[in-house]
C-alpha positions as CSV (number, residue, x, y, z in Angstrom):
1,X,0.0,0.0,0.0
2,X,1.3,3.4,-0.9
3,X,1.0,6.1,1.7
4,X,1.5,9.7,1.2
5,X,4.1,11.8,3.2
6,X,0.8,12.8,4.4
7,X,-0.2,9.7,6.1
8,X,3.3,9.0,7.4
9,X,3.5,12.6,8.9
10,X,0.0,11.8,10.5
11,X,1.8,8.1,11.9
12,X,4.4,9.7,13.0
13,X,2.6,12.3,15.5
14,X,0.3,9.6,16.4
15,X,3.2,7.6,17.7
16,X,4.7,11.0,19.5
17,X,1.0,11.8,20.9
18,X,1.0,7.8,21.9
19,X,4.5,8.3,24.2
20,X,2.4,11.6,25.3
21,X,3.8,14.3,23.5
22,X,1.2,17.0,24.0
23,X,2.3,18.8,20.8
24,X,2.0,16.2,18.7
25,X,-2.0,16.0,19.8
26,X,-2.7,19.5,19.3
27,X,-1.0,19.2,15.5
28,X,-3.1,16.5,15.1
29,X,-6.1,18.1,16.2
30,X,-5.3,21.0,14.2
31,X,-4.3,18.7,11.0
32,X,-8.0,16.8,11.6
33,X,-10.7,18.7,13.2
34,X,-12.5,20.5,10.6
35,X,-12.5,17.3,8.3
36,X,-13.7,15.8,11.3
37,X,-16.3,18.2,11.7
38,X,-17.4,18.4,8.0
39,X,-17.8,14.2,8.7
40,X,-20.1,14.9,11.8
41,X,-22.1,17.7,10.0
42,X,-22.6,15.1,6.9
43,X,-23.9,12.8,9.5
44,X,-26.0,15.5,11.8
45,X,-27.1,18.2,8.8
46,X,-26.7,21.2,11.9
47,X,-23.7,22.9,12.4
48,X,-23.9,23.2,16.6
49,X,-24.7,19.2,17.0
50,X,-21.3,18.5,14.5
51,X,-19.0,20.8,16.8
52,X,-20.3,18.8,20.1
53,X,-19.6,15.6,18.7
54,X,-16.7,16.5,16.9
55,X,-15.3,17.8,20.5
56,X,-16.2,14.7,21.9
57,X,-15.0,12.5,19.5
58,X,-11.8,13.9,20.2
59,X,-12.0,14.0,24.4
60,X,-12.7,9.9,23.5
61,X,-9.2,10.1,20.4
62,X,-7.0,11.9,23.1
63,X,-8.2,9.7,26.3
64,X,-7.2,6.5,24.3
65,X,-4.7,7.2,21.4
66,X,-2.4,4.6,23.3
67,X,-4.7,1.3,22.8
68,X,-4.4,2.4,18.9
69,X,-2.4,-0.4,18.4
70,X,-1.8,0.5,14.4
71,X,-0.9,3.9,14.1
72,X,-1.6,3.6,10.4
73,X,-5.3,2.7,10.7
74,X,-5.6,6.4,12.3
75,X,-8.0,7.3,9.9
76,X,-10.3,4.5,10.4
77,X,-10.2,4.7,14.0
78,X,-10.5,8.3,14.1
79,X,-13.8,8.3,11.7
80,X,-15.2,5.3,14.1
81,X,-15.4,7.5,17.2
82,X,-16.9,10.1,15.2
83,X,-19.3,8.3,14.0
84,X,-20.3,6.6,17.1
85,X,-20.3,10.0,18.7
86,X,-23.2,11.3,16.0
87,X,-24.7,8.4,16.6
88,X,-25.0,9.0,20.5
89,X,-26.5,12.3,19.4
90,X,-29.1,10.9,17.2
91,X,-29.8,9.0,19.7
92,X,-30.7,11.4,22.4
93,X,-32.3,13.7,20.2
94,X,-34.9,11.2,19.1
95,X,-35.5,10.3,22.8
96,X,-36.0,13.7,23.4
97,X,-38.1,14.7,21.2
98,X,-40.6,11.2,21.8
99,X,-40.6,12.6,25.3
100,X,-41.6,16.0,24.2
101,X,-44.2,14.7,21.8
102,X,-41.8,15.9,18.5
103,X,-42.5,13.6,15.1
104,X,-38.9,12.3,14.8
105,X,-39.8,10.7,10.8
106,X,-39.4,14.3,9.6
107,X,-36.8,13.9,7.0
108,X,-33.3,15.6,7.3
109,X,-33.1,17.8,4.7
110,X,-31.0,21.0,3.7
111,X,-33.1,24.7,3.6
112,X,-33.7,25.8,0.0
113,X,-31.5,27.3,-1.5
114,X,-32.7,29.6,-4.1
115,X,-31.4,29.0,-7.7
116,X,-29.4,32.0,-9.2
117,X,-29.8,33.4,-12.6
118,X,-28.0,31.2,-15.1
119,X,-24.8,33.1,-16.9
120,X,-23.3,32.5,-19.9
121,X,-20.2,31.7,-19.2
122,X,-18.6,28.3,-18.4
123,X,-17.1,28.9,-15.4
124,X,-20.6,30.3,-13.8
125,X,-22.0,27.1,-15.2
126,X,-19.5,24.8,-13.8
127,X,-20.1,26.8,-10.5
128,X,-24.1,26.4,-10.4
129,X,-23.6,22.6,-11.3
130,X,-21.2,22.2,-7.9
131,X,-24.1,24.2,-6.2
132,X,-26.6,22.1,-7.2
133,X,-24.5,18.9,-6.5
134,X,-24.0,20.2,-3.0
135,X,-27.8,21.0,-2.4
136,X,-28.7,17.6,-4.0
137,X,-26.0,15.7,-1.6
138,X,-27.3,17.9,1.5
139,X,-30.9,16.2,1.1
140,X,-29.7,13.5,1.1
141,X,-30.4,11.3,4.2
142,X,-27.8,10.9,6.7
143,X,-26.1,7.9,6.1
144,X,-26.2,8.4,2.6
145,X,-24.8,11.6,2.9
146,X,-21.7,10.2,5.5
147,X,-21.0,7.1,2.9
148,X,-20.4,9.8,-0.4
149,X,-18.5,12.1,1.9
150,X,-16.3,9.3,2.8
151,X,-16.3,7.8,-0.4
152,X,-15.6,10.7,-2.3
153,X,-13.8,13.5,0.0
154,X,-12.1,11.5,2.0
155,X,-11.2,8.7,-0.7
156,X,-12.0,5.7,1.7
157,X,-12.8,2.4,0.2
158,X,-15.5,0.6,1.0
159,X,-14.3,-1.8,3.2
160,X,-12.7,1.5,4.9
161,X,-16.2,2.8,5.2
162,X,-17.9,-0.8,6.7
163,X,-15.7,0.2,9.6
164,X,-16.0,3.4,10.1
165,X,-19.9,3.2,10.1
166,X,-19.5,-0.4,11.9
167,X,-21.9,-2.3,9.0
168,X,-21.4,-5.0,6.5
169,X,-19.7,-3.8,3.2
170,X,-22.9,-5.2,1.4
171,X,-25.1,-2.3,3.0
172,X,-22.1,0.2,2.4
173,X,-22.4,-0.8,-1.5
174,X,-25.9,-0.5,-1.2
175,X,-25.8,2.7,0.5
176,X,-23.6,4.2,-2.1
177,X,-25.5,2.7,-5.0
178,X,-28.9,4.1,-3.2
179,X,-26.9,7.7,-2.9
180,X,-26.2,7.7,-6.2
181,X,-29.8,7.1,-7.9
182,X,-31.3,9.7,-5.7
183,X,-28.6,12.1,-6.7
184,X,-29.0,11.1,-10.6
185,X,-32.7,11.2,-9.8
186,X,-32.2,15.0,-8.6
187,X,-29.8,16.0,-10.9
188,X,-31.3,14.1,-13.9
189,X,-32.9,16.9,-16.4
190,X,-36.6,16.4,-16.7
191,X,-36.9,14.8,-20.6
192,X,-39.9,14.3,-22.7
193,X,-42.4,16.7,-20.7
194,X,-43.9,18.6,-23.0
């Protein structure tokens, strides 16, 4: 497997944070966070709930970086407590709200967005395209939204992805291939209405 000086950078602070070098943490908290974050707001859809479980996340990465046994499957392990973390939170938000009588089968979806005027040019169309991409991907539910971020930002495979959301590799697939026809469903100009 090839790893970028990337990845051995990351190893290498991993092992320094492991023999509790406290720099070494904080570079890898600053290296991580915010792709951390963008994970747990893919997961969450709200901004507030993603910073919570992104900072507990890594409370739970910091308390037990030295049982990582592998300091290359950092990104794995890292994108595990993450996603257990959001979990947690989904879970106590639905509790709450069947205590406070709140529907929780209300699906997660992005506000509209309203569509600018189209231009001309190529770049403005390449540019509304991306927004529209990003608008169709935000409706998406939850865990399809996590599994094309991972897929596709973070350029896990699948197998990656079965263990970071902690489910066979058969639902990953069919996550990614139900992702995909709702996108291509949204994105798909309307043809033959007349």
């Amino acid at each position: 497997m090839n790893r970028s000086p990337d990845h051995i950078f990351d190893e290498w602070l991993i092992l320094r944070a492991q023999d509790g070098e406290i720099a070494a943490m904080n570079e890898l908290v600053r290296r991580w966070n915010q792709r951390l974050r963008a994970h747990a707001r893919c997961l969450l859809h709200d901004d507030a709930a993603a910073a919570d479980a992104t900072q507990d996340a890594w409370h739970d990465i910091i308390r037990s970086i030295r049982k990582l046994a592998d300091p290359a499957a950092y990104r794995v392990w890292m994108y595990r407590i993450l996603s257990r973390k959001c979990a947690d939170h989904i879970r106590r938000t639905q509790r709450r709200r069947r205590r406070t009588g709140i529907p929780t089968d209300k699906a997660d979806t992005a506000p509209e967005t309203p569509d600018p005027r189209p231009s001309p040019s190529l770049e403005a169309q390449k540019t509304e395209e991306l927004g529209q991409l990003a608008r169709a991907v935000a409706r998406l539910p939850g865990d399809l939204r996590a599994v094309i971020a991972l897929r596709y930002r973070e350029n896990f495979p699948l197998a990656a992805i079965a263990l970071i959301m902690e489910c066979p590799g058969g639902t990953i697939k069919s996550r990614l291939h139900e992702a995909r026809r709702q996108l291509l469903a949204t994105l798909e100009p309307t043809q033959g209405k007349d």
